[in-house]
LUMNURO-292879 format. One record per atom (N, C-alpha, C): atom name; residue number from 1; x, y, z negated; residue in one letter. Coordinates in Angstrom, 2 decimals. Each point is the difference from the previous one (the first is absolute). Layout:
! LUMNURO-292879
("CA",NUM,(X,Y,Z),"A");
...
END
This chain:
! LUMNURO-292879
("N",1,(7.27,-4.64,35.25),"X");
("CA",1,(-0.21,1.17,-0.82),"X");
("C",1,(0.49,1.22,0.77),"X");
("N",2,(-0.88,1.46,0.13),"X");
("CA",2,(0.20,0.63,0.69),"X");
("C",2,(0.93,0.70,-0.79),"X");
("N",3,(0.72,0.91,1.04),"X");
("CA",3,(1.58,0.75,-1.15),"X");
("C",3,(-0.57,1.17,-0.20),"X");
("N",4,(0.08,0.84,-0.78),"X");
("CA",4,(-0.26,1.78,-0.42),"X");
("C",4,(0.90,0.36,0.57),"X");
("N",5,(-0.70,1.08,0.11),"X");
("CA",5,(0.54,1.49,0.83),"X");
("C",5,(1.69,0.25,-0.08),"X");
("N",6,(0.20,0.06,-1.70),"X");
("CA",6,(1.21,0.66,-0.06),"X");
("C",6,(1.12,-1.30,0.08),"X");
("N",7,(-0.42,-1.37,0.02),"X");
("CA",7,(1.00,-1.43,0.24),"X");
("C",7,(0.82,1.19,1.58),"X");
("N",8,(-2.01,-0.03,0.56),"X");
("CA",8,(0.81,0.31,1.49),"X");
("C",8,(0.66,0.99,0.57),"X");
("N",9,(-0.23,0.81,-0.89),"X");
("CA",9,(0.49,1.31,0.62),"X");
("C",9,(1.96,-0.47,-0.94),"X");
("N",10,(-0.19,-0.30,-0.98),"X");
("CA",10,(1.47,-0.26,-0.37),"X");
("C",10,(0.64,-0.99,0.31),"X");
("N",11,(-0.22,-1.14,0.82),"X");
("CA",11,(0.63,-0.70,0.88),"X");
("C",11,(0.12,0.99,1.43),"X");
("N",12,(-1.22,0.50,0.87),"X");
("CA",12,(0.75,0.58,0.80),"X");
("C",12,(1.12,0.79,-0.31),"X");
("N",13,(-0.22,1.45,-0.85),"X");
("CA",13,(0.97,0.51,-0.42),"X");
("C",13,(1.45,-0.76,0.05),"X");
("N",14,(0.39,-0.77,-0.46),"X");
("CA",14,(0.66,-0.63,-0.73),"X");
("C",14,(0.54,-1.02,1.74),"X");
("N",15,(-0.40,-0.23,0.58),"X");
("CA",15,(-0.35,-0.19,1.52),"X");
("C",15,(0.90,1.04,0.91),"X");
("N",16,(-0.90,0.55,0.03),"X");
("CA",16,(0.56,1.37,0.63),"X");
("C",16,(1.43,0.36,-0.14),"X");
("N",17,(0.16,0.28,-1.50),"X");
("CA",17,(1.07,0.27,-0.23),"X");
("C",17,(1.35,-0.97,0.39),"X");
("N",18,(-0.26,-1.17,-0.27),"X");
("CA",18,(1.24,-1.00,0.47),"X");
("C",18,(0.19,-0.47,1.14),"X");
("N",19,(-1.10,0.45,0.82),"X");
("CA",19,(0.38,0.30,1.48),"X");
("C",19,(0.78,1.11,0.69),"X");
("N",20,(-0.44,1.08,-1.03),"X");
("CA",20,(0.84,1.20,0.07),"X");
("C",20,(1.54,0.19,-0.37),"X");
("N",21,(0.28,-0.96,-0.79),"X");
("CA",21,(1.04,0.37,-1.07),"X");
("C",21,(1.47,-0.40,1.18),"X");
("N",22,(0.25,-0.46,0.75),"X");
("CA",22,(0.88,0.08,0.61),"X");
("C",22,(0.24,1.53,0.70),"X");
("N",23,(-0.64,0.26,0.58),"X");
("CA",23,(0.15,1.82,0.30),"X");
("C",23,(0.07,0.61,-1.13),"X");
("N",24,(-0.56,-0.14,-1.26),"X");
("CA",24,(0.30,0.92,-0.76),"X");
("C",24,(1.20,-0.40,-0.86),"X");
("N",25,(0.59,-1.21,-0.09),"X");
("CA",25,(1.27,-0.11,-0.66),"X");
("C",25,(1.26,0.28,0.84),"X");
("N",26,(-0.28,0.14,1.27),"X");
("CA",26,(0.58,0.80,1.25),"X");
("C",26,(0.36,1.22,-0.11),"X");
("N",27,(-1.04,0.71,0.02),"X");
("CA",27,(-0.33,1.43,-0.80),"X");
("C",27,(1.07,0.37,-1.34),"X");
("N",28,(-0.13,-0.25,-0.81),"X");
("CA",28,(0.49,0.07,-1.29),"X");
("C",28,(1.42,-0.64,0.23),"X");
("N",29,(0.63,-1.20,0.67),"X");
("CA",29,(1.08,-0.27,0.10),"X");
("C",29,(0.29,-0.45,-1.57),"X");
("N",30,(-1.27,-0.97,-0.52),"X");
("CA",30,(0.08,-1.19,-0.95),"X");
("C",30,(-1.09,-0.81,-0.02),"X");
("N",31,(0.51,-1.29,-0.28),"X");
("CA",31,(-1.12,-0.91,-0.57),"X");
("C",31,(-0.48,-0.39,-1.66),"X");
("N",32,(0.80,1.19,-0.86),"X");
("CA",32,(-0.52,-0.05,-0.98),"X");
("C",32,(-1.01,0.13,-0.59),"X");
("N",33,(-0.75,-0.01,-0.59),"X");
("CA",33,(-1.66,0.04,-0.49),"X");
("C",33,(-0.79,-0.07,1.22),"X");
("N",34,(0.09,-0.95,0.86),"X");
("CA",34,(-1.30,-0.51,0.70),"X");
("C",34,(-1.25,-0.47,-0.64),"X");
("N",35,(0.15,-0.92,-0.84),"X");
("CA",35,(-0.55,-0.45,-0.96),"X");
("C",35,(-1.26,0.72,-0.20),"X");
("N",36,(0.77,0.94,-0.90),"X");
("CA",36,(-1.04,1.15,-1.03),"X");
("C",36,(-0.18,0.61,1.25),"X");
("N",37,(0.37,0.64,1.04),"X");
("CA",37,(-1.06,0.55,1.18),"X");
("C",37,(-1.75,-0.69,-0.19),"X");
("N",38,(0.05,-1.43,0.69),"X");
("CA",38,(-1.63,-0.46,-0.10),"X");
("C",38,(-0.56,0.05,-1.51),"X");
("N",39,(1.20,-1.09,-0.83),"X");
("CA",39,(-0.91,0.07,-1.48),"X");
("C",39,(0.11,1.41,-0.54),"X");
("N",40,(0.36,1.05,-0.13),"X");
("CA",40,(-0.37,1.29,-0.41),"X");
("C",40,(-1.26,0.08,-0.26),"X");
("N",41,(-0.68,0.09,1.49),"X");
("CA",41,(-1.80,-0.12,-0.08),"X");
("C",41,(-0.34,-0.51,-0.42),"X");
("N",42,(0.09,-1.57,0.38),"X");
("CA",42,(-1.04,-0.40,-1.06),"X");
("C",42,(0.27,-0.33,-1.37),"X");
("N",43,(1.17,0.29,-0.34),"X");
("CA",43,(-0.48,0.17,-1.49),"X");
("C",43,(0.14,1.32,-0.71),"X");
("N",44,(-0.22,0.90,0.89),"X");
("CA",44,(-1.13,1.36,-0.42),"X");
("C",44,(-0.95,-0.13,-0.40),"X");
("N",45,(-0.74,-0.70,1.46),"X");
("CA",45,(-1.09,-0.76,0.47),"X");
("C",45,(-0.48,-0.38,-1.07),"X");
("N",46,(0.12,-1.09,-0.74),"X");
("CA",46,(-0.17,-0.84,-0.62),"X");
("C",46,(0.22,0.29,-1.89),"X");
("N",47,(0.57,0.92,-0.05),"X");
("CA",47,(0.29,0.66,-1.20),"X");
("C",47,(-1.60,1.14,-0.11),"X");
("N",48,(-0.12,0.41,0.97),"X");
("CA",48,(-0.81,1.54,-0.43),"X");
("C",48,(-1.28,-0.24,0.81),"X");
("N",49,(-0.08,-1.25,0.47),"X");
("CA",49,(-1.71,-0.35,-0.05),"X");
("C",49,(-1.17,0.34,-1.00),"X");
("N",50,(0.29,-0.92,-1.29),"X");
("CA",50,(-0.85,-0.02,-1.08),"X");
("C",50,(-0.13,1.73,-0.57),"X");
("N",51,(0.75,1.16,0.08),"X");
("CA",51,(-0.07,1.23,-0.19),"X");
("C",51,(-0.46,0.93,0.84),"X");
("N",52,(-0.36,-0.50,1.19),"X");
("CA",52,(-0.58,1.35,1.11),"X");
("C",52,(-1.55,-0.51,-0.68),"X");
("N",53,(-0.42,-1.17,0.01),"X");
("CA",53,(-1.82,-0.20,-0.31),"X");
("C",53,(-0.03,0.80,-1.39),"X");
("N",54,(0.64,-0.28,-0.53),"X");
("CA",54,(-0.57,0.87,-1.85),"X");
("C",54,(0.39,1.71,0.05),"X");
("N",55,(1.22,0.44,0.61),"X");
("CA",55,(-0.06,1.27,0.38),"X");
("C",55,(-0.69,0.70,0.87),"X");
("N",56,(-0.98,-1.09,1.36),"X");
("CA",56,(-0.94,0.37,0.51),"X");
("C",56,(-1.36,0.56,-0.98),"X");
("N",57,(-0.26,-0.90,-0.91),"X");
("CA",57,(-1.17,-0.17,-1.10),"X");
("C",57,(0.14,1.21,-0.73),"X");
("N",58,(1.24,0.42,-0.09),"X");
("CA",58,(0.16,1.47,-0.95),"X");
("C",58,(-0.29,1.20,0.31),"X");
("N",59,(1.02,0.15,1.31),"X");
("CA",59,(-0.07,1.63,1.03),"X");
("C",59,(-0.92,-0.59,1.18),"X");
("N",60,(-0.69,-1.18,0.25),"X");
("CA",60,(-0.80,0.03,1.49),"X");
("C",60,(0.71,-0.04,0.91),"X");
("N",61,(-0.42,-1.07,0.93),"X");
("CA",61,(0.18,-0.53,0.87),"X");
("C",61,(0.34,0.23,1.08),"X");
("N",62,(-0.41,1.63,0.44),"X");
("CA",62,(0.30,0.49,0.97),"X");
("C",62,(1.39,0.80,-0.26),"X");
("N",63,(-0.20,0.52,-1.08),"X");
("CA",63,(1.56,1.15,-0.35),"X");
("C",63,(1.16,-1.23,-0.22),"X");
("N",64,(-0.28,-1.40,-0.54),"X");
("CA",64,(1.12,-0.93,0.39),"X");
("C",64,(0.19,-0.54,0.99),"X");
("N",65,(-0.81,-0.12,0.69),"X");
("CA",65,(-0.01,-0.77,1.48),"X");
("C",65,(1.10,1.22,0.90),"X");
("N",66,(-0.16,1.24,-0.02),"X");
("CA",66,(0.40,1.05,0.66),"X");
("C",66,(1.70,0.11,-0.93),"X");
("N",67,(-0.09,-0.68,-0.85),"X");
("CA",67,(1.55,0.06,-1.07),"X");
("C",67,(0.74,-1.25,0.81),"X");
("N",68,(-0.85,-1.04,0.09),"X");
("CA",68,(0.87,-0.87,0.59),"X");
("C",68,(0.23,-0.53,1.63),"X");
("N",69,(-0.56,1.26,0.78),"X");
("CA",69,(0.11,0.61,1.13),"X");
("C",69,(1.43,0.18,0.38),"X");
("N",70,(-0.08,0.97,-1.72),"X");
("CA",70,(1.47,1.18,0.51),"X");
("C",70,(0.72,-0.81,-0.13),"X");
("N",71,(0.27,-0.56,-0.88),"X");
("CA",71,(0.94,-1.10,-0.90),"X");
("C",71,(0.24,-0.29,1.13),"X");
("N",72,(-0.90,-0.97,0.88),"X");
("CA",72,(0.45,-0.94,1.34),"X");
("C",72,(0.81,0.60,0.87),"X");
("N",73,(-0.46,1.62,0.41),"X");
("CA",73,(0.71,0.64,0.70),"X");
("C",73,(1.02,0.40,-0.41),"X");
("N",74,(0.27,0.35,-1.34),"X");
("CA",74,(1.53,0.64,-0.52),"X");
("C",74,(0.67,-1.17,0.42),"X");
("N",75,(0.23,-1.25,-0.24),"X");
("CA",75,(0.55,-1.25,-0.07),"X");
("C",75,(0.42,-0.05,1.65),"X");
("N",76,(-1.16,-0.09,0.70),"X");
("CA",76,(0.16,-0.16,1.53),"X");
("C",76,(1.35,1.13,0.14),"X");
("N",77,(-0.19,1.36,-0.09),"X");
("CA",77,(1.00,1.14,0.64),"X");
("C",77,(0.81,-0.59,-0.87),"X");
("N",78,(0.34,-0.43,-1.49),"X");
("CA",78,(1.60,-0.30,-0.46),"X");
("C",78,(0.29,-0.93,1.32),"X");
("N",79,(-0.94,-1.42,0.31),"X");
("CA",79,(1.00,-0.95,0.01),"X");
("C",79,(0.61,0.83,1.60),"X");
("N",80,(-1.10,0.47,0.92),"X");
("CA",80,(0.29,0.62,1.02),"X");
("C",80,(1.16,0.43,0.44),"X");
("N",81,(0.42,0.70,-1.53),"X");
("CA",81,(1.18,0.88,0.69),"X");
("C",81,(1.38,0.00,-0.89),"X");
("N",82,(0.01,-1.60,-0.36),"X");
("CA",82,(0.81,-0.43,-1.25),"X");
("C",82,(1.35,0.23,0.94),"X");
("N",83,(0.60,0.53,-0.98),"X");
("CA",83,(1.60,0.35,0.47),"X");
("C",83,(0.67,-1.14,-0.66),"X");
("N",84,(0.04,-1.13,-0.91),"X");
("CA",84,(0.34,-1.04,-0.49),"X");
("C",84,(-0.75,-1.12,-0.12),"X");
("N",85,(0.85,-1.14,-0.67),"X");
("CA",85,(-1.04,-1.22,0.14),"X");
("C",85,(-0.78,0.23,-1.41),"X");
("N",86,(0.34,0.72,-0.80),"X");
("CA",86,(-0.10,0.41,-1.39),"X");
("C",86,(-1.38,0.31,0.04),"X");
("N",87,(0.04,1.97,0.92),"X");
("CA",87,(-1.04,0.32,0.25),"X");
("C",87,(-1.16,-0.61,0.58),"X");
("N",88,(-0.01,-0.73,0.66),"X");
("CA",88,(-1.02,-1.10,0.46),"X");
("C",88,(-0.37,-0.83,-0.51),"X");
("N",89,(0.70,-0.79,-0.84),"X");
("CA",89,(-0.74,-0.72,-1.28),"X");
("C",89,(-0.95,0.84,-0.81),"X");
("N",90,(0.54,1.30,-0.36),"X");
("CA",90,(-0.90,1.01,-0.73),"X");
("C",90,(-0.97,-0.02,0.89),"X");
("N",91,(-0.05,0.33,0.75),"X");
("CA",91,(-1.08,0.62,1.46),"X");
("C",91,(-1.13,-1.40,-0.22),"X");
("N",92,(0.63,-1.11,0.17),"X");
("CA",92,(-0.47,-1.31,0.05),"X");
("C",92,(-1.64,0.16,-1.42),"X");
("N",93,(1.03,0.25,-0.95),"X");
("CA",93,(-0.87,-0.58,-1.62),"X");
("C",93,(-0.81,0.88,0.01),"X");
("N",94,(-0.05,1.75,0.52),"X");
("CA",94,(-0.89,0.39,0.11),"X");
("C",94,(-0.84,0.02,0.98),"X");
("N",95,(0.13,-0.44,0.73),"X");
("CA",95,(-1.26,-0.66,0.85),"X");
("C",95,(-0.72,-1.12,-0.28),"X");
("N",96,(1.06,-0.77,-1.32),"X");
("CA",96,(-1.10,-0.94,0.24),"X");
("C",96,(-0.72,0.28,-1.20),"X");
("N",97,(0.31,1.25,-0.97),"X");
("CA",97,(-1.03,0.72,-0.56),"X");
("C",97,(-1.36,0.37,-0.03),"X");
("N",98,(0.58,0.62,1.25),"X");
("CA",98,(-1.43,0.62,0.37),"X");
("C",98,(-0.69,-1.26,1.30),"X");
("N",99,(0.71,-0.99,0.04),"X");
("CA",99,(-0.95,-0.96,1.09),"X");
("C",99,(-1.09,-0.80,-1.07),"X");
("N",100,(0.64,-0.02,-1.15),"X");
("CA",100,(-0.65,-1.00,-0.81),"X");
("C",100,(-1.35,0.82,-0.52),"X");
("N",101,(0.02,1.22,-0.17),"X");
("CA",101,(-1.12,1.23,0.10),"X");
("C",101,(-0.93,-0.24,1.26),"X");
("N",102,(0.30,-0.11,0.79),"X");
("CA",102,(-0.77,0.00,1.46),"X");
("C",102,(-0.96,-0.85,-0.59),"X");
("N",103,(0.90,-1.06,0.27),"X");
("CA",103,(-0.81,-1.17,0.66),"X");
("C",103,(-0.58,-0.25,-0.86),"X");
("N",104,(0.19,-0.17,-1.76),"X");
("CA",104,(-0.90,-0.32,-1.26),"X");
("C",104,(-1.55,1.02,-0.13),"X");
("N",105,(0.69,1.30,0.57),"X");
("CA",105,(-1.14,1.07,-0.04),"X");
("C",105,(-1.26,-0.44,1.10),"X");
("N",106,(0.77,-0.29,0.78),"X");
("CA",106,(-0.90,-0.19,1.24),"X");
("C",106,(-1.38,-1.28,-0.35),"X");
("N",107,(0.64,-0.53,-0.98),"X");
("CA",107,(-1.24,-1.45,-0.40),"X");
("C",107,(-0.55,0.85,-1.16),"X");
("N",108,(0.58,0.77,-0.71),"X");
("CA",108,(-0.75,0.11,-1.14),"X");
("C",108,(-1.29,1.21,1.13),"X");
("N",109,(0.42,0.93,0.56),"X");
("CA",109,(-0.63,1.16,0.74),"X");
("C",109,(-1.55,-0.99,0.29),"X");
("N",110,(0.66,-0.88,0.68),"X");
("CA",110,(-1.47,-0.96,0.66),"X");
("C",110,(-0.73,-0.50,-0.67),"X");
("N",111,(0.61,-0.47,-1.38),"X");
("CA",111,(-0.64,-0.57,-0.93),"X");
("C",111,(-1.16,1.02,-1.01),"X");
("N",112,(0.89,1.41,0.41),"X");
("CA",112,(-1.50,1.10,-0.55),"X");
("C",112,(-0.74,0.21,0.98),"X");
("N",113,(0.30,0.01,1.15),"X");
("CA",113,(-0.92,0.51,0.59),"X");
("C",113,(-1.27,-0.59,0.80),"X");
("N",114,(0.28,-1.16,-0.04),"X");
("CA",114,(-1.00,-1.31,0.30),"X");
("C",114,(-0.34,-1.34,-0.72),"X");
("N",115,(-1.32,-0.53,0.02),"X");
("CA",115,(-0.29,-1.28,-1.07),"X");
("C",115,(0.53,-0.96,0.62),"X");
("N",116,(0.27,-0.34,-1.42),"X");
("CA",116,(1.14,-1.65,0.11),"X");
("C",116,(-0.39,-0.63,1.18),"X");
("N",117,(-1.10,-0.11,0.71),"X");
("CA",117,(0.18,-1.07,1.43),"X");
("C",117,(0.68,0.84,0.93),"X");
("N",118,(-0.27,1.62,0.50),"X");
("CA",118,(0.25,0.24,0.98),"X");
("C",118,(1.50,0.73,-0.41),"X");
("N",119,(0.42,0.18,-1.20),"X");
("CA",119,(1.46,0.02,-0.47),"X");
("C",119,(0.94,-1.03,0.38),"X");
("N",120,(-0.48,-1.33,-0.08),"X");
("CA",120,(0.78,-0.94,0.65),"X");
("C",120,(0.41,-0.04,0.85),"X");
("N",121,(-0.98,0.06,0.47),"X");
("CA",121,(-0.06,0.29,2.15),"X");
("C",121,(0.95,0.74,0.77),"X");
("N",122,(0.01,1.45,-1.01),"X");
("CA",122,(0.82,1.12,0.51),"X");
("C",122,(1.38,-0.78,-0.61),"X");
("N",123,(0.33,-0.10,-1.13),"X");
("CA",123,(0.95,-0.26,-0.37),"X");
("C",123,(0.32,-1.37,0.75),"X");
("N",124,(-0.50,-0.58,0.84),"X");
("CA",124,(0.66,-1.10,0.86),"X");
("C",124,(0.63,0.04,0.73),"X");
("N",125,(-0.96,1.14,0.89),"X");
("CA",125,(0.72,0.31,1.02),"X");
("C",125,(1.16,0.73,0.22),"X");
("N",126,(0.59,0.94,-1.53),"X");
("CA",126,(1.21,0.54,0.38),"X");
("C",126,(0.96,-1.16,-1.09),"X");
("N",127,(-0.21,-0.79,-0.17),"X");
("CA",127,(0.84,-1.37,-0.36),"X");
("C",127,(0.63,-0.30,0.67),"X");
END
């Protein structure tokens, strides 16, 4: 069974990060909330999926897609320039805010804009 997009993008994430986390508990000069560093995201992630598709359906697709842009980017500059482990958990959940926007938008986007065979297709390939 092939995995979706956001399994993968929130295992890498989630990846990434605990490869990272020795420099950054370095950084900070604790190993407290490592933890909630990776799970932060995804259960942003995973919380605010089912609400970017129906708030897409309301204001359109493009003015949310461009909402959960920013979202991604506000999140990115918190965790960026987190002066605590605190702030970076914050930094963390909102990214994975606006990741769960991306990537959900990105199937629904394909799914208007092409018929169900060649919707698949596209939507495979960024799987």
């Amino acid at each position: 069974m092939r995995a979706k997009a956001n399994d993968i993008l929130a295992a890498l994430d989630l990846t990434i990060v605990t490869t990272a986390f020795p420099t950054i508990s370095e950084h900070f000069h604790t190993n407290a909330g490592y933890i909630w560093v990776g799970a932060a995201y995804i259960l942003a992630d995973a919380a605010s999926t089912p609400v970017w598709g129906k708030v897409s359906d309301i204001w359109g697709r493009k003015t949310v897609l461009l909402i959960a842009i920013a979202v991604f980017f506000i999140g990115s500059a918190l965790s960026a320039t987190a002066v605590n482990m605190v702030m970076l958990i914050a930094g963390r959940t909102v990214q994975g805010l606006g990741g769960a926007g991306l990537v959900n938008l990105s199937n629904i986007v394909i799914a208007d804009l092409f018929s169900m065979r060649y919707a698949l297709l596209w939507i495979s390939m960024i799987d």
